[in-house]
C-alpha positions as YAML, in Angstrom:
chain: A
units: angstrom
residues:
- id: 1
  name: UNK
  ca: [-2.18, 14.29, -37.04]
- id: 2
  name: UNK
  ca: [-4.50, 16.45, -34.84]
- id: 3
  name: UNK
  ca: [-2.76, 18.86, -31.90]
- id: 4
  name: UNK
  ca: [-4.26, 16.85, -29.58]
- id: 5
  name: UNK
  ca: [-2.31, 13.69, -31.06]
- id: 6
  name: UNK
  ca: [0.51, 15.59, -30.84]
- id: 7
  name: UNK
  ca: [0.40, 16.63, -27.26]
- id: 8
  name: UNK
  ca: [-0.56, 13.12, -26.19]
- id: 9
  name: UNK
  ca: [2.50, 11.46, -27.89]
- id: 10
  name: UNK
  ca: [4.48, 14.64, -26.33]
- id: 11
  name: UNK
  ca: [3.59, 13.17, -22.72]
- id: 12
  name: UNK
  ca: [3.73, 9.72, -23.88]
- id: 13
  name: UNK
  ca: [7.40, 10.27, -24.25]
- id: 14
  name: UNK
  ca: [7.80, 12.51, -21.33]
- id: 15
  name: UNK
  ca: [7.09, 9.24, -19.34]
- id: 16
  name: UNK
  ca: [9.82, 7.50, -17.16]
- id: 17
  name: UNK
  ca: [10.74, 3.84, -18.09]
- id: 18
  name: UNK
  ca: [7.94, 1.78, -17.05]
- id: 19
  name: UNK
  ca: [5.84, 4.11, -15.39]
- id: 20
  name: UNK
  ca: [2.32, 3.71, -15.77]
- id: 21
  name: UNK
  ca: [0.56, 5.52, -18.15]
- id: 22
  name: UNK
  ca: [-2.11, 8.08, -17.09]
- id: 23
  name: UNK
  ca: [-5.85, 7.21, -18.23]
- id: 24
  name: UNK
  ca: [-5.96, 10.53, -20.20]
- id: 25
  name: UNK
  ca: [-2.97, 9.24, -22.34]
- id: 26
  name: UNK
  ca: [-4.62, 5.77, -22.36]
- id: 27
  name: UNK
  ca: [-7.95, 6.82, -23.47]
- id: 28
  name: UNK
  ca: [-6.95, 8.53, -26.22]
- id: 29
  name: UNK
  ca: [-4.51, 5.18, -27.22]
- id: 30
  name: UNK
  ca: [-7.14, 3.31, -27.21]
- id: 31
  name: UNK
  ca: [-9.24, 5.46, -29.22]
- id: 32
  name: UNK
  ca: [-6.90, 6.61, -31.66]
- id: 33
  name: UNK
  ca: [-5.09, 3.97, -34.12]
- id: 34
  name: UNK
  ca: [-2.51, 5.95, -35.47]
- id: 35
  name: UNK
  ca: [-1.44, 6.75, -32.23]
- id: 36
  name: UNK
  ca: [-1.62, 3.32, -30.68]
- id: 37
  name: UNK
  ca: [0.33, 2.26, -34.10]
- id: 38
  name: UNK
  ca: [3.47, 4.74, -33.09]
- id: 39
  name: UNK
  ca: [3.62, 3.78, -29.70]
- id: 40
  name: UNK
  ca: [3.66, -0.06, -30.55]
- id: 41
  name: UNK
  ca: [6.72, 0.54, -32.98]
- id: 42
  name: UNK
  ca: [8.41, 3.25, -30.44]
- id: 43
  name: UNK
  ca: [8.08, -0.33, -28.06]
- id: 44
  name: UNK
  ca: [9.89, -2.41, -30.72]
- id: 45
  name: UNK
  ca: [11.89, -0.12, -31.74]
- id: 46
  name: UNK
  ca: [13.03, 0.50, -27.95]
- id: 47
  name: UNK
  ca: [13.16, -3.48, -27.19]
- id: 48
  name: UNK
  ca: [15.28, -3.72, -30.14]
- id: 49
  name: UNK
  ca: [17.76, -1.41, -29.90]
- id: 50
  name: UNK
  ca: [18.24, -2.64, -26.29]
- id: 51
  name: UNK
  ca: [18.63, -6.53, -27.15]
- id: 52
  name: UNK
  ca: [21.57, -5.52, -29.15]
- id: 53
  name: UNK
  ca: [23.23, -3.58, -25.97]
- id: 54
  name: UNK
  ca: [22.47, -7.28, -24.25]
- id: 55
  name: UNK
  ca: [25.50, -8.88, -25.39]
- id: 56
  name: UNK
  ca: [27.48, -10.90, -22.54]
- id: 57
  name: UNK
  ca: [30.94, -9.32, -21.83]
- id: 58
  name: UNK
  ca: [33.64, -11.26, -19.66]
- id: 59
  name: UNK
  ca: [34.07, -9.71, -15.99]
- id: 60
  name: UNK
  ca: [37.57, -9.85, -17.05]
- id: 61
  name: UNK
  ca: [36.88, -7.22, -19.54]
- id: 62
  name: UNK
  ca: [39.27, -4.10, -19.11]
- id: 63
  name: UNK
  ca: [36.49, -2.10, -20.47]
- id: 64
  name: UNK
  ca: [34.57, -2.74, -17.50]
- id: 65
  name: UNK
  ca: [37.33, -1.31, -14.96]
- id: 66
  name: UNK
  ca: [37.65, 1.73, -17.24]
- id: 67
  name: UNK
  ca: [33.95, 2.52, -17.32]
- id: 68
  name: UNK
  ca: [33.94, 1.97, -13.39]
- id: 69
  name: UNK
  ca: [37.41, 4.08, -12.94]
- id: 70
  name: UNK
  ca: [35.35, 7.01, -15.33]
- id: 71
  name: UNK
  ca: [32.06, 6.70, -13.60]
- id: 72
  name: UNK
  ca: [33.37, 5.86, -9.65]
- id: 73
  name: UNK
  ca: [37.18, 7.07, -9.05]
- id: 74
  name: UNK
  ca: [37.17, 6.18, -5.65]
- id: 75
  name: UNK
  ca: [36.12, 2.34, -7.18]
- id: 76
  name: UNK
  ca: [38.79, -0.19, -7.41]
- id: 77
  name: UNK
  ca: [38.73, -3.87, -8.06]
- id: 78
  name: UNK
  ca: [40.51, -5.08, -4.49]
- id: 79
  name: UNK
  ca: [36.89, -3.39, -3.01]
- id: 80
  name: UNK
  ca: [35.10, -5.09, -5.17]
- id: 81
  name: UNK
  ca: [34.48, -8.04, -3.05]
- id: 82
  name: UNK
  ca: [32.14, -11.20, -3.40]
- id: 83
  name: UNK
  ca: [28.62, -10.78, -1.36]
- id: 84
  name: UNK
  ca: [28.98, -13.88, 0.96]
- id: 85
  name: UNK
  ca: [25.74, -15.18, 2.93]
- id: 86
  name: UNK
  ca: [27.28, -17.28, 5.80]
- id: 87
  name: UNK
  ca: [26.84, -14.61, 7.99]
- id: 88
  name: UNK
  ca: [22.94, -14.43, 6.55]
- id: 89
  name: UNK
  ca: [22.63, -17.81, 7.24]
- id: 90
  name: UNK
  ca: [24.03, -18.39, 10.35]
- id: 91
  name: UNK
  ca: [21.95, -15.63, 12.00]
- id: 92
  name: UNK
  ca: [19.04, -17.39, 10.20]
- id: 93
  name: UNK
  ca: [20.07, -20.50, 12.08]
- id: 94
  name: UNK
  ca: [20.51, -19.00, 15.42]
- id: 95
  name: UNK
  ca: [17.07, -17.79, 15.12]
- id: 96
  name: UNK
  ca: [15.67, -20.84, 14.42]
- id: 97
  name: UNK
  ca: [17.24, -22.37, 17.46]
- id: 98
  name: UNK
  ca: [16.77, -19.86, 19.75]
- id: 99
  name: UNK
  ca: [12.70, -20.13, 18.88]
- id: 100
  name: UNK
  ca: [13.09, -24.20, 19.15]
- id: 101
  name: UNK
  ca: [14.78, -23.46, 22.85]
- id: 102
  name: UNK
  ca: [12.03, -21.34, 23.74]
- id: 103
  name: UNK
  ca: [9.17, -23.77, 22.67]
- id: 104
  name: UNK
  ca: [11.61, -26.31, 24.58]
- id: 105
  name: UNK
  ca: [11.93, -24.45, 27.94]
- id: 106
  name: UNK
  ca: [9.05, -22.33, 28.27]
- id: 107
  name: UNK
  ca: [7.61, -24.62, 30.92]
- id: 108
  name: UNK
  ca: [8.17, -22.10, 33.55]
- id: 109
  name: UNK
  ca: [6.85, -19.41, 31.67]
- id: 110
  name: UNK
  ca: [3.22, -20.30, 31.37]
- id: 111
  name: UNK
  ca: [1.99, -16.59, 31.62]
- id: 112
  name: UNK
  ca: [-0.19, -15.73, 28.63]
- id: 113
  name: UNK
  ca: [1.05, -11.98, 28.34]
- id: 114
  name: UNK
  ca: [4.90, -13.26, 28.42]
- id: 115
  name: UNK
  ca: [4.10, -15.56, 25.59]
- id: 116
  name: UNK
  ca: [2.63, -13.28, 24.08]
- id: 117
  name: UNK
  ca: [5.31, -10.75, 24.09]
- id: 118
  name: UNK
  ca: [7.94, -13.75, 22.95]
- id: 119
  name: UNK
  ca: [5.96, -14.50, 20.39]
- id: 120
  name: UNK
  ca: [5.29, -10.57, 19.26]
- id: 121
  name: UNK
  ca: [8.95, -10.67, 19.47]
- id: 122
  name: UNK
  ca: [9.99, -13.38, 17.21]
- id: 123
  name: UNK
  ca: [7.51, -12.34, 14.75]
- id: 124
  name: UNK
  ca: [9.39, -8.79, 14.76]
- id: 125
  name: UNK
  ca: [12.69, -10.27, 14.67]
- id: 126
  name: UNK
  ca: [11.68, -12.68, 11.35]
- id: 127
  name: UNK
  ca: [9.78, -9.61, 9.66]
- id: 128
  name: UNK
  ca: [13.20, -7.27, 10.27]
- id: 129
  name: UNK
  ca: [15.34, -10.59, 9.36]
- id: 130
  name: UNK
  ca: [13.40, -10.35, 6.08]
- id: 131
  name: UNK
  ca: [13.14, -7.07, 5.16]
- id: 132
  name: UNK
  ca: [17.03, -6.27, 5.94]
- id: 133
  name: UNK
  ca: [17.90, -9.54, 4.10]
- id: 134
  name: UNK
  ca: [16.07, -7.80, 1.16]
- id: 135
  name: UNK
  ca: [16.79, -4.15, 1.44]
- id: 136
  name: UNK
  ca: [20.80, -5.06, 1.70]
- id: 137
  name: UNK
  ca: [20.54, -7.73, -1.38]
- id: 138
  name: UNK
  ca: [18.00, -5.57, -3.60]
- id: 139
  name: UNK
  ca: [19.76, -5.12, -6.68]
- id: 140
  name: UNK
  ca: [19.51, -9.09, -6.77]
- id: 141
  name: UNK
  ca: [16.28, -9.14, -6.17]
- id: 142
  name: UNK
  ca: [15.63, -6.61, -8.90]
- id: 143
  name: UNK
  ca: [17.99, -8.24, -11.49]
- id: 144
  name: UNK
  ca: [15.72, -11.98, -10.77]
- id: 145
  name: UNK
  ca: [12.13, -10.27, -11.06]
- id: 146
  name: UNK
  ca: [13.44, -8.69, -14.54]
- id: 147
  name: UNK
  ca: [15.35, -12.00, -15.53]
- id: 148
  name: UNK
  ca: [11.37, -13.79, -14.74]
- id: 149
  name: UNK
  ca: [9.39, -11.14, -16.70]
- id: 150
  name: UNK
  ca: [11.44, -11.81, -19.98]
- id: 151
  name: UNK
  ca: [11.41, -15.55, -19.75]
...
């Protein structure tokens, strides 16, 4: 094994968790087989190692309140609260109705620009419904795209 193999295996491990791997490192992957060879079994290896962490544990686990307890003190389990999404989809709801009343009763507002601005303004209010809905919920959201890329 050449320096130079050495160096580029050095910052092939230096990488984060699926970050994307620079073209210099690539180029010399796919150029060199006994490279491309270690970095295929570091990926088994890896995958491996973590299917055996993937074993399903009961939330009713004590091990689970003593890893939060050592990790979070402040954490307790009376916080830890189910997520509910009434309130998510009642303001969804409300939405909907108030745009349905304004398609309804917009007879006397036959001005282009005020339509306009209505309209600007539900199209804010869905994109910021959206993206809060999102931003708040992410870690589910992140959780379901992994759950669809190993299926």
């Amino acid at each position: 094994m050449t320096a130079h193999c050495e160096q580029t295996m050095n910052d092939y491990l230096a990488l984060d968790k699926n970050e994307r791997v620079p073209p210099r490192i690539t180029r010399h992957l796919l150029v060199c087989g006994h490279c491309r060879a270690r970095v295929r079994l570091l990926t088994r290896a890896e995958h491996t190692a973590a299917h055996m962490l993937a074993a399903p544990v009961p939330l009713s686990d004590p091990a689970i309140a003593r890893i939060m307890q050592t990790v979070a003190p402040a954490w307790s389990e009376e916080k830890a609260q189910p997520v509910s999404l009434r309130g998510w989809i009642f303001g969804g709801i409300l939405m909907i109705v108030f745009m349905l009343a304004f398609r309804l009763f917009r007879g006397a507002a036959d001005n282009d620009t005020l339509l306009l601005a209505f309209y600007l303004f539900f199209a804010l209010a869905v994109t910021a419904y959206c993206a809060i809905f999102v931003g708040t919920n992410l870690d589910f959201f992140i959780k379901k795209a992994r759950t669809m890329q190993t299926a």
